[in-house]
BAFI-3210 file (N, C-alpha, C; in Angstrom, 3 decimals, decimal comma, padded with zeros to 6 digits):
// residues 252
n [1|2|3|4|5|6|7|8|9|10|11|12|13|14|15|16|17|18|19|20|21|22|23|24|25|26|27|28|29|30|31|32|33|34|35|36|37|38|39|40|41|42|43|44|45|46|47|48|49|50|51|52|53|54|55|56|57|58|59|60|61|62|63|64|65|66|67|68|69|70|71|72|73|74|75|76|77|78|79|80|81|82|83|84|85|86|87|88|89|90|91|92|93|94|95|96|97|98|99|100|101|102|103|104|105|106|107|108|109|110|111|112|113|114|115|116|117|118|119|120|121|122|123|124|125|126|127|128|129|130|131|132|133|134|135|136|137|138|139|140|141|142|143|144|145|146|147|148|149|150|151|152|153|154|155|156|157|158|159|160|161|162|163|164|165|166|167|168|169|170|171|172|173|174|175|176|177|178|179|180|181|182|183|184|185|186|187|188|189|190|191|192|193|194|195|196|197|198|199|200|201|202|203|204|205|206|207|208|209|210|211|212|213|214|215|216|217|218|219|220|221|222|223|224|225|226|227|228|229|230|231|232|233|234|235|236|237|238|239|240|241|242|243|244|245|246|247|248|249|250|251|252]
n.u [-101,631|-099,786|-098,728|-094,883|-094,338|-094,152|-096,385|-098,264|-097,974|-095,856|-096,003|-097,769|-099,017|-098,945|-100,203|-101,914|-102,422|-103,694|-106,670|-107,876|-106,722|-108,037|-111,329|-111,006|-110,051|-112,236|-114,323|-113,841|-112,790|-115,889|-117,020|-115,642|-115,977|-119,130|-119,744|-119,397|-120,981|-123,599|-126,869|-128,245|-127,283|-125,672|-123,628|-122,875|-122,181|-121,363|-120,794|-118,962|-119,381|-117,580|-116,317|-112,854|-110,773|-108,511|-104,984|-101,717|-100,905|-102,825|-103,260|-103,592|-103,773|-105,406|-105,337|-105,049|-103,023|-101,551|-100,345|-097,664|-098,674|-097,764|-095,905|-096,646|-096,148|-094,237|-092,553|-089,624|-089,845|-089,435|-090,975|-092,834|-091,793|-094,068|-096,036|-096,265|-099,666|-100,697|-104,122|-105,585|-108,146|-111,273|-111,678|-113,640|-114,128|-115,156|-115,357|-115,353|-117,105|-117,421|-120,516|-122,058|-124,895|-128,460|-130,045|-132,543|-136,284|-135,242|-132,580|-130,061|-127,175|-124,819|-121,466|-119,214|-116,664|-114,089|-111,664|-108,779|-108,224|-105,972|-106,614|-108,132|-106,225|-104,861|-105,217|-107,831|-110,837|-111,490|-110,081|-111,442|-113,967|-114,037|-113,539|-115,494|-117,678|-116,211|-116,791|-118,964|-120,015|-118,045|-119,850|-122,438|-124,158|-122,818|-120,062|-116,865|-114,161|-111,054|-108,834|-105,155|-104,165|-101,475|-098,755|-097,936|-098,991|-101,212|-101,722|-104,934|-106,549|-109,018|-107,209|-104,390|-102,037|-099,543|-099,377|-100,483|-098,521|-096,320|-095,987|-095,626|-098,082|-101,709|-104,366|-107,300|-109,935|-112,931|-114,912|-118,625|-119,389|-117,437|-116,217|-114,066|-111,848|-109,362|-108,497|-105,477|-103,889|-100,556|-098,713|-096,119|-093,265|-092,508|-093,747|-096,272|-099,843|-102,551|-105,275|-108,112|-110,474|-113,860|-116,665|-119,779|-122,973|-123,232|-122,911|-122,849|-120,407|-117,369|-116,665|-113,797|-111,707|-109,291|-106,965|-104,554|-105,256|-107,212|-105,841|-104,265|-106,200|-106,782|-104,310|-103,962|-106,973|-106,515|-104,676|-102,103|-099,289|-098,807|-098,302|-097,097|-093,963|-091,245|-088,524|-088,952|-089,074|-090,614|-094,148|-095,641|-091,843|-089,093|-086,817|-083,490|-082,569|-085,333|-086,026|-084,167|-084,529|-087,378|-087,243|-085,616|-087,260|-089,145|-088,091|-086,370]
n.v [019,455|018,126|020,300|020,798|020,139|017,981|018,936|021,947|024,711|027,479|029,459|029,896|031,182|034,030|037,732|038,461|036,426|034,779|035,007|034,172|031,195|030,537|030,476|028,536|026,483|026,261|025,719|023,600|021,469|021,817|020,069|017,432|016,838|016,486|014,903|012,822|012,406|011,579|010,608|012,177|014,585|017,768|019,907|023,408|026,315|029,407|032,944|035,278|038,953|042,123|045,627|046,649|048,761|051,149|050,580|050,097|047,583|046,503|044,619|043,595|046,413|048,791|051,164|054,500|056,364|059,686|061,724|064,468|067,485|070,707|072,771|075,645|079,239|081,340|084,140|085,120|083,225|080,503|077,515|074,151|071,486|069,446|066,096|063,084|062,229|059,289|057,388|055,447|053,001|051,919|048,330|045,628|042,817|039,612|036,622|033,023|029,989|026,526|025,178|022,050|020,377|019,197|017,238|017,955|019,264|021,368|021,577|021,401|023,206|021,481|021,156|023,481|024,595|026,517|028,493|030,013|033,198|035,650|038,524|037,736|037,240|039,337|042,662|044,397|044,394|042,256|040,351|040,806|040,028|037,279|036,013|036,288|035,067|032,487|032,391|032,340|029,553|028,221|028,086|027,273|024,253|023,064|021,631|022,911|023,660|024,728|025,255|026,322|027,606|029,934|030,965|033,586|036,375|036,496|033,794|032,056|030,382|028,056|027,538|027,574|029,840|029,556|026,953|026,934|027,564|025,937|024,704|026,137|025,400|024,708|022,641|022,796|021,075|021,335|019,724|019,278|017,741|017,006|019,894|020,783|019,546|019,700|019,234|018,249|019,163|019,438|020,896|020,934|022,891|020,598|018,631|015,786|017,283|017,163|014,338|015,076|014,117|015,153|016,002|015,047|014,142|012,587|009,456|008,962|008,225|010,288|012,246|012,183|014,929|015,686|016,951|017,070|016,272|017,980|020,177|019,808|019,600|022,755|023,533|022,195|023,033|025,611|026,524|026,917|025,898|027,004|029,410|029,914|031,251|029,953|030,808|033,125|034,730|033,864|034,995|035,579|035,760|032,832|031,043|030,362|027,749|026,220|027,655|026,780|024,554|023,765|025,349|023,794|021,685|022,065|023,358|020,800]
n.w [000,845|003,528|006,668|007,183|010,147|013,075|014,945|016,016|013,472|013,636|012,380|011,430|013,417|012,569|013,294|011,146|009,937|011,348|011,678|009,774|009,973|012,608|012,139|009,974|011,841|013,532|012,273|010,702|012,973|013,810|011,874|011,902|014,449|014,221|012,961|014,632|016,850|016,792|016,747|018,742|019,212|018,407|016,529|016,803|015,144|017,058|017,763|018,864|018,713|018,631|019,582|019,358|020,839|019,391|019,353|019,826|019,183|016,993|014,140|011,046|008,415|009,882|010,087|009,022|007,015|006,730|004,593|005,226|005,539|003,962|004,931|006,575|005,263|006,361|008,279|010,021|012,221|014,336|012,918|013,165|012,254|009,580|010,366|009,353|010,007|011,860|011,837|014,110|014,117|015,607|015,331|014,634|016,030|015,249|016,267|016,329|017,776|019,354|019,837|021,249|021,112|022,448|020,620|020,778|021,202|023,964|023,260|024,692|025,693|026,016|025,697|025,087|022,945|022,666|020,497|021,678|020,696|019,588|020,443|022,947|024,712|025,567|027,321|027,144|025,784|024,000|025,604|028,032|027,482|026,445|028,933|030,832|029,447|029,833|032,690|032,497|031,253|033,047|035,389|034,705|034,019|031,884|029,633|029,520|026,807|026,182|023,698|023,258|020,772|020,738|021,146|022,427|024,700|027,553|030,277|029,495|029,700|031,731|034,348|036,862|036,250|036,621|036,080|033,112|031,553|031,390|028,728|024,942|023,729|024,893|025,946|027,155|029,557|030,955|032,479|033,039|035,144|037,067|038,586|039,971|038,808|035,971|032,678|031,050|028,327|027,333|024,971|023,381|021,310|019,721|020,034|018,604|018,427|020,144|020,860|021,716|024,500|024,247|026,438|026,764|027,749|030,861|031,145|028,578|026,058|025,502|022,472|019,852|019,468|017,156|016,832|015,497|012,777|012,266|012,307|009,933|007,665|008,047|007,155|004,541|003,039|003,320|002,043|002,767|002,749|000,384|000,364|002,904|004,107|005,310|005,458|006,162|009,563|011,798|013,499|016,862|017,280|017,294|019,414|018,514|018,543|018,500|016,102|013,957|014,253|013,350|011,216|009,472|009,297|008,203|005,463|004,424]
ca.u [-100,427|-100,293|-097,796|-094,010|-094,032|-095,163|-097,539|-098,663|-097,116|-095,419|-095,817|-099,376|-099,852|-099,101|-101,549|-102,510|-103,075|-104,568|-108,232|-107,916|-106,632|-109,321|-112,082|-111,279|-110,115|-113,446|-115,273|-113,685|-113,354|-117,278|-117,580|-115,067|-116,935|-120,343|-119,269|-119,212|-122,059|-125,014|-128,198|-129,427|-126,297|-125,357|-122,675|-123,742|-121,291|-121,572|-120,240|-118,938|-119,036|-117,477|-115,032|-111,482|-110,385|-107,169|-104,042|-100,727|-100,710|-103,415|-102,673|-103,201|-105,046|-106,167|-104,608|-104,873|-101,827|-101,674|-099,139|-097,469|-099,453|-096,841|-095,785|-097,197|-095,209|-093,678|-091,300|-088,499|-090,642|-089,552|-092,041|-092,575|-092,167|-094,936|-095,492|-097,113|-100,546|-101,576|-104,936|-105,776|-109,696|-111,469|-111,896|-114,868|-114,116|-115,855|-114,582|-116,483|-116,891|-118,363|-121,470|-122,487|-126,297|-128,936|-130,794|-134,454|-136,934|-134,707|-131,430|-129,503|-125,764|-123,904|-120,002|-118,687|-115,672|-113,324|-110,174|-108,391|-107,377|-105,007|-107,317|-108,578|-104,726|-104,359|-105,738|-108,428|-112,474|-111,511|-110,289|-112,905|-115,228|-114,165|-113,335|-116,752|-118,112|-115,592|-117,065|-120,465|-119,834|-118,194|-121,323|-123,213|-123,797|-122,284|-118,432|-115,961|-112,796|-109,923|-107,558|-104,639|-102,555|-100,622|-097,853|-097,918|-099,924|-100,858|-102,774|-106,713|-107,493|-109,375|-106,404|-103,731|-101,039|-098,461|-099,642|-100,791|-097,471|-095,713|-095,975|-096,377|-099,875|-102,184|-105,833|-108,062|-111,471|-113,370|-116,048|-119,561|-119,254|-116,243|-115,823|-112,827|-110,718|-109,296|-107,640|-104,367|-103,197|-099,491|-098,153|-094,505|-093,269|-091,906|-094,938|-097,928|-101,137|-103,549|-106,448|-108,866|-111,688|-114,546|-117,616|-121,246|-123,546|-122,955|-123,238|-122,251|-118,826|-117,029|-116,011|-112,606|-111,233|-107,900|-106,437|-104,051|-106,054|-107,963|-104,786|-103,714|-106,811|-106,463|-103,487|-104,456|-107,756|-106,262|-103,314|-100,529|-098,087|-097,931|-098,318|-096,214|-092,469|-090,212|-087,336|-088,532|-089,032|-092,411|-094,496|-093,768|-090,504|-088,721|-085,625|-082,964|-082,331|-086,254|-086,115|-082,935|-085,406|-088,535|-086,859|-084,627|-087,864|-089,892|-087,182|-085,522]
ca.v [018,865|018,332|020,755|019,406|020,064|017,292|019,654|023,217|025,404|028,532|030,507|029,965|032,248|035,221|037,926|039,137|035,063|034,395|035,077|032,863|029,889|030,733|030,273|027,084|025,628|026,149|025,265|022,130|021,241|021,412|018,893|016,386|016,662|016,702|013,454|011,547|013,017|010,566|011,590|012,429|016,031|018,289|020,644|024,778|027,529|030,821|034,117|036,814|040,086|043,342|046,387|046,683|050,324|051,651|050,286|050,157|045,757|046,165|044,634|044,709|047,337|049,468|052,685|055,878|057,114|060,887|062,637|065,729|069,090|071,558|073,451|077,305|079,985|082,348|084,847|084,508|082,476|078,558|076,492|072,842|070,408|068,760|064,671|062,411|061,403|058,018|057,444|054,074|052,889|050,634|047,121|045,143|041,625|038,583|035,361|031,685|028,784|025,774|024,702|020,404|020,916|018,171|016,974|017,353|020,594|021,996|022,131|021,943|022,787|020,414|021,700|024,647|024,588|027,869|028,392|031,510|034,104|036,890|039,385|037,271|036,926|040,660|043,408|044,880|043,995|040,772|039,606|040,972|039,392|036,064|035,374|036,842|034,105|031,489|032,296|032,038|028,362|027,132|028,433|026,742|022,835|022,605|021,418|023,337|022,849|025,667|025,070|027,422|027,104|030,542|031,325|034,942|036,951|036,231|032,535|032,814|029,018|027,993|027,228|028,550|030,324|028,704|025,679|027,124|028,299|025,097|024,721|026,796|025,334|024,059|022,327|022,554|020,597|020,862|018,965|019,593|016,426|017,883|021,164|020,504|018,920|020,365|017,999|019,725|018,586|019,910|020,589|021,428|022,965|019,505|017,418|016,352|017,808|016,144|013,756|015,400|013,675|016,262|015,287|014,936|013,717|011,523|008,366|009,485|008,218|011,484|012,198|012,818|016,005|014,743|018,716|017,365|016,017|019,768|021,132|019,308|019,970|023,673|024,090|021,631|023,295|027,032|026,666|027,763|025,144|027,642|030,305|030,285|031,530|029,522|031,564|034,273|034,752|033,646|035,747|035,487|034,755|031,598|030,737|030,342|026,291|025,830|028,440|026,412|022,893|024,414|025,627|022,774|020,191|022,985|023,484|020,239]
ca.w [001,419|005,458|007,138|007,296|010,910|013,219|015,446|015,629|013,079|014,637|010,701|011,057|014,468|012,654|013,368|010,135|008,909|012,383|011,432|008,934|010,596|013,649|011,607|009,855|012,830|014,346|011,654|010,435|014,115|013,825|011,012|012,550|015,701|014,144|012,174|015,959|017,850|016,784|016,551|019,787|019,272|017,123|016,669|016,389|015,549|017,713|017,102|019,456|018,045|019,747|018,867|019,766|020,184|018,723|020,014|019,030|018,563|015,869|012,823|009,761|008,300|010,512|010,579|007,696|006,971|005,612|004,024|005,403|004,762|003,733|006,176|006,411|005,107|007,409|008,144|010,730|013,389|013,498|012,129|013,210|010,496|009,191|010,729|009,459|010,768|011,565|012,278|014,619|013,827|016,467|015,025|015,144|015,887|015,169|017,096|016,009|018,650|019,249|020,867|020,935|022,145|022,003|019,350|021,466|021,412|024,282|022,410|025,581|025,296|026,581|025,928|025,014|022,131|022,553|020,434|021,678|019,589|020,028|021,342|024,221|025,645|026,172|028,041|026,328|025,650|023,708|026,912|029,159|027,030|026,770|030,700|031,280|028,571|030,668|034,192|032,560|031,230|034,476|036,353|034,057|033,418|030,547|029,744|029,235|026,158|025,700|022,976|023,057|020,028|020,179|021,802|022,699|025,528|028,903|029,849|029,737|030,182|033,222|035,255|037,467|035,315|036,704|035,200|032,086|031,232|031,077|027,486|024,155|023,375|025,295|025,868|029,291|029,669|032,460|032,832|033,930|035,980|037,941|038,360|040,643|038,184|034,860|032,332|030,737|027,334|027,183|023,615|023,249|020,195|018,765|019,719|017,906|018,844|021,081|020,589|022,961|024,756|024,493|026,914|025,974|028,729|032,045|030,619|027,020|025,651|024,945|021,151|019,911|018,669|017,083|016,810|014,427|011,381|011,735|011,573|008,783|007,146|007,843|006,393|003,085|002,268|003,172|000,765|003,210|001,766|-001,096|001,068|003,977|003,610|006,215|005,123|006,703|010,537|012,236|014,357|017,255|017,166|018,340|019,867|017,801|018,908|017,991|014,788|013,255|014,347|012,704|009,939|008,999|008,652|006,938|004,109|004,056]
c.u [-100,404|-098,289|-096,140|-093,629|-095,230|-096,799|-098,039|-097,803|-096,782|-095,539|-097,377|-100,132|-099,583|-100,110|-102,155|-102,902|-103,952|-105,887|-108,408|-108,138|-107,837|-110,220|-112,209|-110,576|-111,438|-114,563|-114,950|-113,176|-114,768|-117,860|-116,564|-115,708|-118,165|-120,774|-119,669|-120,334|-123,181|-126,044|-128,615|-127,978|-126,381|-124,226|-123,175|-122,541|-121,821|-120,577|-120,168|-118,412|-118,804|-116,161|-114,212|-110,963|-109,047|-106,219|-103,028|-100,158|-102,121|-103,309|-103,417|-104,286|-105,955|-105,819|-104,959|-103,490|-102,135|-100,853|-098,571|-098,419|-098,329|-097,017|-096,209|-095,770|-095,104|-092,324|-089,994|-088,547|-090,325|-091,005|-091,992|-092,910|-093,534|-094,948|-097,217|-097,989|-101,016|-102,639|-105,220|-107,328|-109,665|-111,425|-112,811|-114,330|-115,036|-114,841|-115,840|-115,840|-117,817|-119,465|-122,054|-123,527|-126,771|-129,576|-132,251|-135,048|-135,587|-132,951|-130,567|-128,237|-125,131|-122,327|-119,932|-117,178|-115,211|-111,771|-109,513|-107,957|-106,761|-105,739|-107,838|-107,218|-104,194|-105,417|-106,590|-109,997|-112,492|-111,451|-111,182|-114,170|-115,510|-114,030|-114,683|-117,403|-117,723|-116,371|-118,738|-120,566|-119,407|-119,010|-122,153|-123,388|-123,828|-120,785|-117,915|-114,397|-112,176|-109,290|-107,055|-103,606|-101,775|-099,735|-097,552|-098,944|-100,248|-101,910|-104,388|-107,311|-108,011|-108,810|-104,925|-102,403|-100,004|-097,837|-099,586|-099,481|-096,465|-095,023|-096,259|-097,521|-100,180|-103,606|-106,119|-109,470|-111,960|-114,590|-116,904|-119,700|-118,380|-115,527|-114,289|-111,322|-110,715|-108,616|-106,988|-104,208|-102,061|-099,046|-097,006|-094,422|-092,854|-092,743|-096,221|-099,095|-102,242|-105,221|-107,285|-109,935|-112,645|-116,247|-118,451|-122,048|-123,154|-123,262|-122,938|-120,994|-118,453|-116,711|-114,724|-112,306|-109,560|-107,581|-105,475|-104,773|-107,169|-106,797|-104,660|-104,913|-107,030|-105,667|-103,723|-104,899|-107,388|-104,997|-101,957|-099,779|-097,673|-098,132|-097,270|-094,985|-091,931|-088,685|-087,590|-089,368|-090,393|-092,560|-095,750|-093,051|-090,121|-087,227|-084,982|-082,868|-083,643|-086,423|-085,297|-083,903|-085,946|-088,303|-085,996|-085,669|-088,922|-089,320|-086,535|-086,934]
c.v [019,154|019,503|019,727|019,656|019,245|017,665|021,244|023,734|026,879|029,872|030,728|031,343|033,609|036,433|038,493|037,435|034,502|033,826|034,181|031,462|029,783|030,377|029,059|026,354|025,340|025,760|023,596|020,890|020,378|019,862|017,536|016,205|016,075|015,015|012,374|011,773|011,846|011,364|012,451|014,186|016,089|019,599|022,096|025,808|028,720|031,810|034,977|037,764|041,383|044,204|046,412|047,901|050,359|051,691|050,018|048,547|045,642|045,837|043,417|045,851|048,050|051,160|053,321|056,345|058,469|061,329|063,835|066,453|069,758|072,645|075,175|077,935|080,934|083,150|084,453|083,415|081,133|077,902|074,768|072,005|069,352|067,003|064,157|061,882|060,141|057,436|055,462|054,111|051,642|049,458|046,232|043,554|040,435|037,370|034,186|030,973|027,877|025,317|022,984|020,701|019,585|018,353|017,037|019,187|021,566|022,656|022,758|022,246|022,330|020,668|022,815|024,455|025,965|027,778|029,708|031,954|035,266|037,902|039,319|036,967|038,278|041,498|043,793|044,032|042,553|040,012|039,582|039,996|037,986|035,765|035,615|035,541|032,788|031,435|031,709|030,474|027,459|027,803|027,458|025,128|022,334|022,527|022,334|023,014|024,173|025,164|026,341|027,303|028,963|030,851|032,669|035,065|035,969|034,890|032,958|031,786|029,173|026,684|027,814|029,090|030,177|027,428|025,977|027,361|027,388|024,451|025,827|027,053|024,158|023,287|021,967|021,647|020,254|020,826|019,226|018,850|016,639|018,871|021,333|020,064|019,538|019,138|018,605|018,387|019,931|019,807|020,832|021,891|021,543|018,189|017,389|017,134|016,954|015,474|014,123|014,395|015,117|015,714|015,933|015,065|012,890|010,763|008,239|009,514|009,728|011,143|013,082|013,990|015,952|016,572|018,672|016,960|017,142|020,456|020,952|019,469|021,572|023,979|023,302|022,810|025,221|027,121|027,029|026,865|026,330|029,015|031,263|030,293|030,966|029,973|032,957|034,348|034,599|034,610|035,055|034,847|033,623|031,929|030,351|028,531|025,710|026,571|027,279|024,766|022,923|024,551|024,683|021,469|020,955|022,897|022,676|019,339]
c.w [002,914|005,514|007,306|008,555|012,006|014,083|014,780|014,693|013,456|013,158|010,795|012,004|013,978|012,432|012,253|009,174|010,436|012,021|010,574|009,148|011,843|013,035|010,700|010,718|013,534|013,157|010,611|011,634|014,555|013,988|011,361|013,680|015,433|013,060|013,393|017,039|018,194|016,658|017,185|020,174|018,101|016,988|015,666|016,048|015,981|016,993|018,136|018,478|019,309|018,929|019,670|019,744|020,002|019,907|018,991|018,211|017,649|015,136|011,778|009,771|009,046|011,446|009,034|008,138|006,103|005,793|004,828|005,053|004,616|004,758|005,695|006,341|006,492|007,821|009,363|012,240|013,179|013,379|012,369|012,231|010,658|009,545|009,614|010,060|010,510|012,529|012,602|014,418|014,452|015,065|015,354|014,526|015,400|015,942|017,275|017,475|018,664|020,081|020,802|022,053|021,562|021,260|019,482|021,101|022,368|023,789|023,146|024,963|026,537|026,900|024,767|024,414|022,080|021,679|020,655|020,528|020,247|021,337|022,979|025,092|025,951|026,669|026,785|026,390|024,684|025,187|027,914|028,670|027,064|027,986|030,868|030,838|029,531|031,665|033,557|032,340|032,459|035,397|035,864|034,537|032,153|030,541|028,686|028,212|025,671|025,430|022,791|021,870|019,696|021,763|022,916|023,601|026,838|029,192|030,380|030,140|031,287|034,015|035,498|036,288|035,301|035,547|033,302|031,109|030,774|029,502|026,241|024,059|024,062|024,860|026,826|028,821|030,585|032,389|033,664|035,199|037,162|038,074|039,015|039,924|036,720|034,262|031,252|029,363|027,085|026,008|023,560|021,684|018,940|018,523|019,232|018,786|019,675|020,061|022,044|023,217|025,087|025,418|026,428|027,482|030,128|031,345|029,549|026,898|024,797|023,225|021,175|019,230|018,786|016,279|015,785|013,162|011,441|011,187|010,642|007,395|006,557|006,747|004,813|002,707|002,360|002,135|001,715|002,946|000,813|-000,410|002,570|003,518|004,672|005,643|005,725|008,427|010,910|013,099|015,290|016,742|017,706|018,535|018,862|017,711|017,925|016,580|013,737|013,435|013,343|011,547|008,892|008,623|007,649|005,610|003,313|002,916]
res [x|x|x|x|x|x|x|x|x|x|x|x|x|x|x|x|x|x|x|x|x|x|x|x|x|x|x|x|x|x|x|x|x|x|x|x|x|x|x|x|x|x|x|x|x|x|x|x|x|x|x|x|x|x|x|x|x|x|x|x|x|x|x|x|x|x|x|x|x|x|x|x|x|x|x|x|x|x|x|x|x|x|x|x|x|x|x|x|x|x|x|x|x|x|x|x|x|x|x|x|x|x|x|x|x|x|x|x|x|x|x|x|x|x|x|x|x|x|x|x|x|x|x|x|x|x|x|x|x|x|x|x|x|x|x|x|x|x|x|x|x|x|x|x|x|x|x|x|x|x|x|x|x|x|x|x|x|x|x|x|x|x|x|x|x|x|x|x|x|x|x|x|x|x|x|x|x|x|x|x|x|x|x|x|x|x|x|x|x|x|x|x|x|x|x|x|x|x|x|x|x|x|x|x|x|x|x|x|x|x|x|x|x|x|x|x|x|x|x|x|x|x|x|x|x|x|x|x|x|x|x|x|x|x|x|x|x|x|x|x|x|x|x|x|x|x|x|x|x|x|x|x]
***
């Protein structure tokens, strides 16, 4: 069943279903992409891997909790009560993306498919890692496509943050062809999702990446219809104006 909201869903960014949705976005992404290529492409998934050390926005799973120890006996000396310890353990990410390379011996790549995830919007070695990844692509000649669908943390696209900021969720693509120019797809929380143009070659009609029939796929073949609770508060939060929107075409 497709989501009953007409774009992004705001239930979906939360970070413990994140990884989830990240991963078949980028991989049914792929096969919609890899559907329009032609012969002479082909669509590759990558993989950054790296750890995340212990911070307090980790979540889920990733802390030990242990019990009190009973506190030592003793005679008239105070005694500090027993706390609970909770132990933070790095995290070893994984983060998929896409690559559309050619179809020849050299197996150039051509563009570069990123969908952020959490990690890459805050301080920390997710982020270091992907901007690093970013600068290396626009160095490169190969094109550039950031889709941002979450809300939260600080903007990572490649462009000014002013800009970036304008909307919930975005999508940048900057083109090997013109490094000078970025091309913004603005999402709002109430509008659909973009039909991107993703470029190929000079001369090569781009292919589309229609962001909502992934979504809508997402959420089908992951089950969150029977999964997601719209009765109880998304993460992030929204505004009460857009919560009482959101929640009123979800439920009705």
């Amino acid at each position: 069943m497709p989501s009953p909201l007409p774009g992004m869903d705001p239930w979906l960014e939360h970070p413990a279903r994140w990884p989830n949705v990240h991963q078949r976005l980028v991989t049914y992404a792929g096969d919609h992409l890899g559907a329009q290529v032609g012969e002479g492409f082909y669509v590759a998934i990558g993989e950054r891997v790296y750890v995340e050390a212990p911070s307090c926005t980790l979540y889920p799973d990733v802390s030990v909790i242990e019990a009190p120890a009973p506190p030592p006996r003793s005679g008239s000396a105070a005694v500090a009560d027993a706390p609970t310890v909770v132990r933070l353990r790095p995290v070893e990410r994984r983060e998929p993306y896409l690559e559309l390379r050619t179809a020849d011996a050299d197996e150039r790549v051509v563009t570069v498919i990123e969908v952020l995830s959490p990690a890459n919007k805050r301080p920390g070695a997710g982020r270091e890692l992907y901007l690093r990844k970013q600068a290396e692509v626009l160095a490169s000649d190969a094109s550039l496509v950031e889709v941002d669908l979450l809300r939260t943390g600080e903007p990572t696209v490649a462009l000014p943050a002013e800009l970036a900021e304008d909307a919930p969720y975005r999508v940048v693509v900057s083109r090997a062809s013109d490094r000078e120019a970025r091309e913004l797809y603005s999402v709002g929380l109430r509008g659909r999702l973009p039909r991107v143009g993703v470029p190929l070659l000079p001369g090569v009609a781009d292919v589309v990446l229609d962001l909502g029939a992934v979504l809508t796929e997402v959420y089908d073949r992951g089950g969150f219809g029977r999964r997601l609770d719209y009765a109880s508060e998304p993460v992030p939060p929204l505004g009460s104006d857009d919560l009482a929107w959101t929640r009123g075409l979800a439920l009705s």
